[in-house]
C-alpha positions as CSV (number, residue, x, y, z in Angstrom):
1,X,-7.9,14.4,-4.7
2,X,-6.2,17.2,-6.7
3,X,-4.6,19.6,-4.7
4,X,-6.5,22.5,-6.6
5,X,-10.2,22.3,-6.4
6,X,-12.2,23.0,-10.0
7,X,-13.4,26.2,-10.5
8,X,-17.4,26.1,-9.4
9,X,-17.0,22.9,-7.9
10,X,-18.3,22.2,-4.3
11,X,-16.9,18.6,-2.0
12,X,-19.3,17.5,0.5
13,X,-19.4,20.2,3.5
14,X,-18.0,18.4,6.5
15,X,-15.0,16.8,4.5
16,X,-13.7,20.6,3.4
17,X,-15.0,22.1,6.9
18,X,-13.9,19.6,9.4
19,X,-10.4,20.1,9.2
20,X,-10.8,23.9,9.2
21,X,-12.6,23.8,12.1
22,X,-9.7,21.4,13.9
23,X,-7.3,24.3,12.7
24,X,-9.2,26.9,14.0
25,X,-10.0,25.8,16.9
26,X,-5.8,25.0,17.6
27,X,-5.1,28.5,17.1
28,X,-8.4,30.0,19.1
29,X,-6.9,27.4,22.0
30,X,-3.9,29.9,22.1
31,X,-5.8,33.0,22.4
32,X,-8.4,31.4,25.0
33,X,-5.2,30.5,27.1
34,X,-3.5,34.2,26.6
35,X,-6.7,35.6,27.8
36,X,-7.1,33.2,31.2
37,X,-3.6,34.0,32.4
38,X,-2.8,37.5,30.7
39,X,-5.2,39.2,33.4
40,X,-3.4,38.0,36.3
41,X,0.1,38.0,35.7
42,X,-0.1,41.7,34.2
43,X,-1.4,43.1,37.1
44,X,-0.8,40.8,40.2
45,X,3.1,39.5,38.7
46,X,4.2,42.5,37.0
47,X,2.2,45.1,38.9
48,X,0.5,47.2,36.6
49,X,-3.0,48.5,36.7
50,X,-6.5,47.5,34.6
51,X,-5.8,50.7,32.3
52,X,-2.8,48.5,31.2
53,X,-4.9,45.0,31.1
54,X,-7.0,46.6,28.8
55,X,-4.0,47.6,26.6
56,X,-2.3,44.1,27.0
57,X,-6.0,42.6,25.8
58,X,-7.1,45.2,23.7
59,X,-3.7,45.3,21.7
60,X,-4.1,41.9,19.8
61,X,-7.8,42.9,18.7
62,X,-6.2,46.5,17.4
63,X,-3.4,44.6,15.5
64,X,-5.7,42.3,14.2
65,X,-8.3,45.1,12.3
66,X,-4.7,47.0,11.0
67,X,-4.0,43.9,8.7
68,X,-7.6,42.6,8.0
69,X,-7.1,44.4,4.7
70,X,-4.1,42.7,3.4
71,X,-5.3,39.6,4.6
72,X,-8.1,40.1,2.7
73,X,-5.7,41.0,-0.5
74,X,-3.7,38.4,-0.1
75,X,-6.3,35.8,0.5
76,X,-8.1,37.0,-2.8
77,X,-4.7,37.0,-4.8
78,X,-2.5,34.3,-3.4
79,X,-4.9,31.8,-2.1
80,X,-6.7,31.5,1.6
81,X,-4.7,28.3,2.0
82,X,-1.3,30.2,2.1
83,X,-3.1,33.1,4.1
84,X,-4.5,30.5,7.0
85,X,-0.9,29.0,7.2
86,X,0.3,32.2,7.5
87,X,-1.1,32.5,10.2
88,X,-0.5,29.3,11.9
89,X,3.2,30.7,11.4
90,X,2.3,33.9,13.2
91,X,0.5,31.9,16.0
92,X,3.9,30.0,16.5
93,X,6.2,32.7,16.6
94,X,3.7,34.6,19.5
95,X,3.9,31.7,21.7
96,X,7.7,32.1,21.6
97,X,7.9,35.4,22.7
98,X,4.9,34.9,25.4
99,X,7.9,32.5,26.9
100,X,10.2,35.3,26.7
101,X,8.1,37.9,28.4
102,X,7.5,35.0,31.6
103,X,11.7,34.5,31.4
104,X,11.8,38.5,32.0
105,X,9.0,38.7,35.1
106,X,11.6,39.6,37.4
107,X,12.4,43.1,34.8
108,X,8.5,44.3,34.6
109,X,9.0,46.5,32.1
110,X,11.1,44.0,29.6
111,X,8.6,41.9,30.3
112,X,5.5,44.2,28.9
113,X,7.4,45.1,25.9
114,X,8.0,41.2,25.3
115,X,4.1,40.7,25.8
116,X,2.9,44.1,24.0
117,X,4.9,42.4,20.7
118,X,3.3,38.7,21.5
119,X,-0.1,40.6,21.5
120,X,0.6,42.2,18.4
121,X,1.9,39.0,16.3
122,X,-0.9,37.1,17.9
123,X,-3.2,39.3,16.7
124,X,-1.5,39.3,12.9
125,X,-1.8,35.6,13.0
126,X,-5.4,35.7,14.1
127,X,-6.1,37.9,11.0
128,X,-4.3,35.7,8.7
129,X,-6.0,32.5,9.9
130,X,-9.7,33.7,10.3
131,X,-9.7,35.4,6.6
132,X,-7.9,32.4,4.6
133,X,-10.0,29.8,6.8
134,X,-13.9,31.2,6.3
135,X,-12.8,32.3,2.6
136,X,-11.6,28.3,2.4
137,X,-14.6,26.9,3.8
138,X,-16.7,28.6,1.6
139,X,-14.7,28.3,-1.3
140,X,-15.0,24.8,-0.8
141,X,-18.5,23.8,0.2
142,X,-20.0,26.6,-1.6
143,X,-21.4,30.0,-1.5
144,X,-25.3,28.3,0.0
145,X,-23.1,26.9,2.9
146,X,-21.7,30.5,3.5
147,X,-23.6,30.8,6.9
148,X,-23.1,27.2,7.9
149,X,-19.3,27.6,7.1
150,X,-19.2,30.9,9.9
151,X,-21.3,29.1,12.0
152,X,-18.6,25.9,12.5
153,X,-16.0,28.0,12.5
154,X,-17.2,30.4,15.1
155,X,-17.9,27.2,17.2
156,X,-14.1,26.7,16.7
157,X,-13.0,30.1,17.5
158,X,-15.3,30.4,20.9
159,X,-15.0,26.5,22.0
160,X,-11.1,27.3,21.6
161,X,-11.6,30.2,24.0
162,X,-13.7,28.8,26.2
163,X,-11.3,25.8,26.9
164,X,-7.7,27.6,26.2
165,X,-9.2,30.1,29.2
166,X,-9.8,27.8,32.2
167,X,-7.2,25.1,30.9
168,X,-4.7,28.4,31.6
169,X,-5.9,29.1,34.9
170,X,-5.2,25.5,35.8
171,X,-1.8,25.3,34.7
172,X,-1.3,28.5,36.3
173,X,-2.3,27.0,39.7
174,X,-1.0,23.4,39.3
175,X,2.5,24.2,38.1
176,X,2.9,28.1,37.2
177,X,2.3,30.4,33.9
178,X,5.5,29.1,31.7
179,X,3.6,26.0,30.7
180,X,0.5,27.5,29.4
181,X,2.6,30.1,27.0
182,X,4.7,27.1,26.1
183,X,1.1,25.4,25.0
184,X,0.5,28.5,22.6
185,X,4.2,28.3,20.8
186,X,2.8,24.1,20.2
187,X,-0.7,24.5,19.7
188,X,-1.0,25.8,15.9
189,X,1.0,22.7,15.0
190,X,-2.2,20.7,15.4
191,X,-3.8,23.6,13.0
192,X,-1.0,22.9,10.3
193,X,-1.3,19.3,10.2
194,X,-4.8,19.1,10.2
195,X,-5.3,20.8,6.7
196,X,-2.4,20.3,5.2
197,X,-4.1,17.8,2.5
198,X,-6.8,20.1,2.0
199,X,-6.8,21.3,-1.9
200,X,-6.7,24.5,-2.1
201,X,-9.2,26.9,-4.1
202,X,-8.8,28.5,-7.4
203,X,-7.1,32.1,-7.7
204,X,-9.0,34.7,-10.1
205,X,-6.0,37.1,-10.6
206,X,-7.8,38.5,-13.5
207,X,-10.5,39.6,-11.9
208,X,-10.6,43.8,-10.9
209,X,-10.5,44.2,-7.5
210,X,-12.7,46.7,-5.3
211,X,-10.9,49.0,-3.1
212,X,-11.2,47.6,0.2
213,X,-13.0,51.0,1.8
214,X,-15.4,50.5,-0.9
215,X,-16.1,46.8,0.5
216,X,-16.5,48.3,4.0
217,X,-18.7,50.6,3.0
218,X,-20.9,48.1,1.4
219,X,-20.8,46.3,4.3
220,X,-21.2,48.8,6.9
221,X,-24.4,48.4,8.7
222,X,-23.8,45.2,9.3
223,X,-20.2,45.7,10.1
224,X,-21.1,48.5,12.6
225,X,-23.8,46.1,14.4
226,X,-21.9,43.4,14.9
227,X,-18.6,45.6,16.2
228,X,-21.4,46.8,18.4
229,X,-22.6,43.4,19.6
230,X,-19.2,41.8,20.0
231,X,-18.1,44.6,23.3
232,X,-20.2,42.7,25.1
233,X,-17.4,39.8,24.6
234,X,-14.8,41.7,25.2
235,X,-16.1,42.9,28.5
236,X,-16.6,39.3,29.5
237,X,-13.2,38.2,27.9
238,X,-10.7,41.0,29.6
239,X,-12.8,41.6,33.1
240,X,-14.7,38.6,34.2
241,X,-11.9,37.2,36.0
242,X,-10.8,40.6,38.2
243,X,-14.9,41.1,38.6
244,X,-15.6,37.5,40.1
245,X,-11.7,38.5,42.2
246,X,-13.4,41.6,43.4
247,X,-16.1,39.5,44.7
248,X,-14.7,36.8,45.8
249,X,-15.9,34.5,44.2
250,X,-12.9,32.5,43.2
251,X,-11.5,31.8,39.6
252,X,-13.5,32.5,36.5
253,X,-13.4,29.3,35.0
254,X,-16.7,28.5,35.4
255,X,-18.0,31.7,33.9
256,X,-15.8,31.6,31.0
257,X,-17.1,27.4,30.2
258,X,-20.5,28.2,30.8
259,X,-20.0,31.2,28.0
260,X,-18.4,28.9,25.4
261,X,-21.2,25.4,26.1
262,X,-23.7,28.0,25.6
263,X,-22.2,29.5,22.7
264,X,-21.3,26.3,21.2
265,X,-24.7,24.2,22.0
266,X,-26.5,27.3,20.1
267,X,-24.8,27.4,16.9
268,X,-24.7,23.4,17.0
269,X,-28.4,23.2,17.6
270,X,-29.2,26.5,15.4
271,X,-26.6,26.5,12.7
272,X,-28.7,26.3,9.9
273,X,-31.2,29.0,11.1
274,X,-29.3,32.0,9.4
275,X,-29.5,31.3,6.1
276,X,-33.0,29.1,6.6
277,X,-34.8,31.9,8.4
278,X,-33.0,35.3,7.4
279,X,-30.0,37.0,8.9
280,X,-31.8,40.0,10.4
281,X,-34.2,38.2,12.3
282,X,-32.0,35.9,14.0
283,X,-29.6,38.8,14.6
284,X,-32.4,40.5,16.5
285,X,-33.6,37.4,18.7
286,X,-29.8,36.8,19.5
287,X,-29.1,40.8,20.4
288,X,-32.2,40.9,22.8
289,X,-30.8,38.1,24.6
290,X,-26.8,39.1,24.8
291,X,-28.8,42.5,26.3
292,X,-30.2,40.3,29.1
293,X,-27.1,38.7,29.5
294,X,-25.0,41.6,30.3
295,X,-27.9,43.4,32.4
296,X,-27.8,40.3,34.4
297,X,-24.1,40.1,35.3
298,X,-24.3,44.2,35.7
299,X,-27.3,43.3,38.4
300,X,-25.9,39.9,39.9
301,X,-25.5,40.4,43.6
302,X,-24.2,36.1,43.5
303,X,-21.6,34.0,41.5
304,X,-24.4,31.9,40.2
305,X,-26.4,34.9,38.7
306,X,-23.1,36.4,37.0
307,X,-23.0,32.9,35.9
308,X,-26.0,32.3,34.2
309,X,-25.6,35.7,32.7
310,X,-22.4,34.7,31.1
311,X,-24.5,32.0,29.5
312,X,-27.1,34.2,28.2
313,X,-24.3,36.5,26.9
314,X,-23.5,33.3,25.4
315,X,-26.3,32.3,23.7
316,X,-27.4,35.6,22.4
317,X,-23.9,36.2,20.7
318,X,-23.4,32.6,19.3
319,X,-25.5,33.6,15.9
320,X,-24.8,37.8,15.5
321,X,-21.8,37.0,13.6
322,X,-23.3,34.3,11.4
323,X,-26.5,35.9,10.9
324,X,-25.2,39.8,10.4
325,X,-22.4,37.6,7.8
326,X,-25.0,35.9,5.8
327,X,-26.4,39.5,4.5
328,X,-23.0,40.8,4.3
329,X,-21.6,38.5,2.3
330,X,-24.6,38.9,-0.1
331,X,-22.9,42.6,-1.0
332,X,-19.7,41.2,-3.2
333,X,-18.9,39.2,-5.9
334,X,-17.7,35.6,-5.0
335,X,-14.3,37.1,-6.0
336,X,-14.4,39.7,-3.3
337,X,-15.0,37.4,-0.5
338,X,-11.8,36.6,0.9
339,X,-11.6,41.0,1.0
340,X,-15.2,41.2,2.6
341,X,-14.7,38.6,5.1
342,X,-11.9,40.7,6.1
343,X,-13.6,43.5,6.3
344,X,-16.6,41.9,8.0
345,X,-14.3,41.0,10.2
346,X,-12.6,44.0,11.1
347,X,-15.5,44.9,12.5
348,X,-15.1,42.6,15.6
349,X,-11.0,43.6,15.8
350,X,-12.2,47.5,15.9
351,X,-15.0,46.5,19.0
352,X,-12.5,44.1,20.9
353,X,-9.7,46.6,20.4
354,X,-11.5,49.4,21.5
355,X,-13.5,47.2,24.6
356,X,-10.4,46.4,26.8
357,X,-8.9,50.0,27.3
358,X,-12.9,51.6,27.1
359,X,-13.7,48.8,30.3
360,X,-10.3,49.2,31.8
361,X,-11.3,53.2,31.7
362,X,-14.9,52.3,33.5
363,X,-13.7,49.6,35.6
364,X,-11.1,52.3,37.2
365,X,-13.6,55.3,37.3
366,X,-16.4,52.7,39.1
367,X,-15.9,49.2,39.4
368,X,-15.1,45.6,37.2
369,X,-19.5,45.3,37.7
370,X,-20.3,48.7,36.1
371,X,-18.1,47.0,33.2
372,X,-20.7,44.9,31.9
373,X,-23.8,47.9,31.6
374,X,-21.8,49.2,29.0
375,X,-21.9,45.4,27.2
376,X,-25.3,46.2,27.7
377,X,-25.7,49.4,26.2
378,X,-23.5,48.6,23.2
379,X,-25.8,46.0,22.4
380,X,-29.4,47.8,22.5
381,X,-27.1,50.1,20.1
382,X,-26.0,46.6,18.1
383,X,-30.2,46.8,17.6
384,X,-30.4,49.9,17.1
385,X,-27.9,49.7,13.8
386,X,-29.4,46.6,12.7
387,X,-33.4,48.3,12.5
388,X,-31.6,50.6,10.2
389,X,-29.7,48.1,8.0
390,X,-32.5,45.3,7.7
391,X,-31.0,44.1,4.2
């Protein structure tokens, strides 16, 4: 095979897709284990408070959106196969200084600053690889995959999480924390190798670009709903663990693999459904039911009903982002996409970004339970948007 694909030319969808979905799912292990053991050792090891989890958590998310937009740029203009292994790169150097900040526990405040900076290049890395990997994929198998494409690779990004997470909190327990940040530093290796004979996908340099604020603006409602839907995550991402602490109700492992099965067996069973039946009216089945997920948790007075409601959480957000990406992507020119995806995107950086310090703030004012009626809230808003942005 060449290592440049034709231009307009299209190889069978799981032999460009399956090895972007091994890659992404390599890196998405990393952030799955940062986000089972981050919790923890920031407030019970180095003693700070959930104002500062949320920061910790929030800070990768934040970094993330700042460089969607030249990750979008350079995807579009150098290639998405030099942008994903960018970020691959990016993933490496994070888990390095993850080790670093564990080496300082014993100075708390060297070791914040060490994991404040791993956040940060994490979350530059995460831009990098999400942006060149869906622009790939859909370079690849073609624009009438587009949907499909998000869908396997959002199975990658949520599977990784959902396995990285409880995978952390085991090490943690068995030996201690070194060994899960070590796992980060090796992980993207596995994401390198496993696309490295991909071809990559024409460049059209001639083409005039759109201002990216113009792309967000065409993508807006859509952009807005999904940042919407996507707090809900975050809530369950940066609190589940202190909530199901606070109740003692052991480790959240078990909330945080129910989340990702669900997740996963929806967009395995359903992936087609997007572009077979419509973006918008998937998007709304899948909002009502993330609602009634987070309600659930907000009302659970056991372990199994928090449970189950991290699986309907689950299920409900597994298809938002494919379904609300399938009408976005409809707003640009095939030479815009790498720029839109980004700024699609962006969308979820902005919400995850803004949900760790916004629950850290309600979780201090209440409690880690009155965390998850906001999830619930921001997604009847997620509805609201979408009512008003049917196309």
């Amino acid at each position: 095979m060449s290592t440049t694909l034709e231009k307009g030319q299209a190889i069978n969808f799981y032999q460009a897709t399956v090895p972007i979905i091994i890659s992404v799912f390599g890196v998405y292990l990393t952030i799955g284990i940062s986000l089972g053991v981050l919790p923890g050792f920031v407030q019970k090891t180095l003693g700070f408070d959930s104002i500062m989890i949320g920061l910790v958590i929030g800070l990768q998310s934040l970094s993330t959106l700042l460089t969607r937009a030249y990750s979008g740029k350079i995807t579009d203009t150098k290639g998405a196969k030099k942008s994903k292994m960018s970020g691959v790169v990016l993933a490496v150097i994070a888990g390095i200084v993850y080790v670093l900040a564990v080496l300082f526990q014993a100075h708390p405040l060297m070791a914040i600053l060490f994991l404040l900076a791993a956040r940060i290049i994490h979350g530059i890395g995460e831009s990098f690889l999400v942006t060149g990997a869906l622009t790939w994929g859909i370079g690849l198998a073609g624009q009438s995959k587009s949907g499909k494409v998000m869908t396997w690779n959002g199975i990658a990004m949520y599977a990784g999480i959902a396995i990285g997470a409880p995978l952390s909190i085991w090490l943690s327990k068995e030996y201690n924390i070194l060994p899960a940040f070590v796992l980060i530093a090796l992980l993207p290796l596995v994401s390198w190798l496993s696309t490295a004979k991909l071809p990559s996908i024409p460049v059209d340099k001639d083409h005039l670009r759109t201002p990216f604020y113009k792309v967000i603006g065409a993508i807006s409602g859509q952009g807005l709903s999904l940042a919407f839907s996507s707090m809900a995550f975050g809530c369950i991402a940066s609190f589940i663990a202190l909530f199901f602490s606070q109740k003692n109700w052991g480790d959240a492992s078990l909330a945080f693999m129910v989340f990702g099965i669900c997740y996963v067996l929806t967009r395995i069973l359903f992936a087609s459904f997007p572009d077979k039946y419509g973006g918008f009216k998937i998007a709304l089945i899948s909002l009502i039911i993330e609602v009634a997920g987070q309600l659930l948790i907000w009302t659970s007075a056991s372990k199994t009903l928090a449970v189950i409601g991290c699986g309907l959480t689950g299920v409900g957000f597994s298809l938002v982002f494919p379904a609300l990406g399938v009408l976005a992507i409809q707003k640009v020119k095939p030479q815009m996409r790498g720029t839109a995806l980004g700024a699609y995107v962006s969308f979820v950086d902005l919400s995850l970004g803004l949900a760790g310090p916004i629950a850290g703030l309600i979780a201090g004012w209440f409690d880690y339970q009155a965390v998850y009626l906001f999830g619930g809230i921001s997604c009847m808003v997620s509805m609201i948007i979408l009512l008003f942005n049917k196309k």
